[in-house]
C-alpha positions, 0 to 999 in steps of 0.5 A: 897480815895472813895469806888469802888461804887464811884457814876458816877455823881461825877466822875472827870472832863473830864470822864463820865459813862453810865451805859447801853449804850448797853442791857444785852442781846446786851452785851453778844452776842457782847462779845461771839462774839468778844471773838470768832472771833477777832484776839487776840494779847499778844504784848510785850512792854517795862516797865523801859527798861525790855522786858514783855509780857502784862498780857491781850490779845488785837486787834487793828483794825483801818481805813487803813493807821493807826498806833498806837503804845504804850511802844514800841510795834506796834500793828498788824491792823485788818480791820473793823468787821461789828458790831463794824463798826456800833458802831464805827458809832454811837459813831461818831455821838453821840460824834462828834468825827471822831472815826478811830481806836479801841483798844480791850483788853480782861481780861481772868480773875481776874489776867490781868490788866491794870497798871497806864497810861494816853493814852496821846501818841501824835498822839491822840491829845492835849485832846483825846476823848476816848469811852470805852465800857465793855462787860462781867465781871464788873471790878473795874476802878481807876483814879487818879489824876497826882498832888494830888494823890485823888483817885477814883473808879468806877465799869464798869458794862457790856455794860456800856460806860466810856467816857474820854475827855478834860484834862482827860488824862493830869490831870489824870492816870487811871488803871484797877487793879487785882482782883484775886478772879475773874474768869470771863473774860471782854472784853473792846471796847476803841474807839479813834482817832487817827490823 
């Protein structure tokens, strides 16, 4: 298993890592901004039959007439900020891919995670394009393979862009695990398209 600093060159096929998609005074304004004025959810889903509460806030915003759910839990649809619809358009353009709908989670601390998952739901397509943006505290990212169980991570540094395509979530699970010391909050931007 490789250390958290895995270097992004070498990350498995299908996933790519930019560091500063965004400047750090960009990320900050966006994250205080998004932390303060999204409509935060803490939906329930279902895990091995048994009812939880997920451990992160989240808000789902999309065009009209989309719907996304995941472990039987329907997200409430928020319209289009103007600042995200703006990058919801140049992530558009820069990928070529017909972004629709975005999934924001916010990680008040160390405690909320994010278990093993592949975002494999059929609406998403046969190889979804994810961009995955992090504001605010860096977070360690893991990915692991279905068949091999080879494990790597990578640190998500704030304003960074994760981009995850091709067989990435056929082939891979990935995860964003407890770190209890930390006490900082990030905010996560996963941009897809949802047909």
């Amino acid at each position: 298993m490789q250390q958290p600093n895995a270097n992004p060159n070498h990350l498995p096929n299908g996933f790519s890592y930019q560091a500063q998609a965004l400047s750090a005074q960009k990320s900050l304004d966006l994250f205080y901004y998004l932390e303060q004025n999204l409509h935060w959810q803490q939906p329930e889903i279902t895990v091995y039959g048994k009812r939880h509460v997920i451990p992160r806030l989240q808000c789902f915003i999309a065009d009209e007439n989309v719907n996304y759910a995941y472990s039987g839990s329907k997200l409430i649809v928020e319209p289009w900020p103007d600042v995200l619809d703006a990058m919801r358009k140049r992530l558009t353009a820069q990928l070529q891919i017909p972004f629709n709908a975005l999934l924001v989670n916010l990680y008040r601390d160390g405690h909320d995670c994010m278990g093993w998952h592949s975002d494999d739901e059929p609406e998403l397509g046969k190889q979804p394009t994810i961009a995955s943006i992090s504001l605010g505290a860096e977070r360690v990212f893991k990915i692991k393979h279905k068949h091999t169980n080879e494990q790597q991570s990578i640190v998500l540094q704030s304003g960074s862009c994760l981009v995850m395509n091709g067989t990435s979530q056929r082939d891979y699970l990935h995860s964003l695990p407890k770190q209890q010391k930390l006490k900082h909050p990030r905010i996560n931007l996963t941009f897809r398209s949802i047909m």
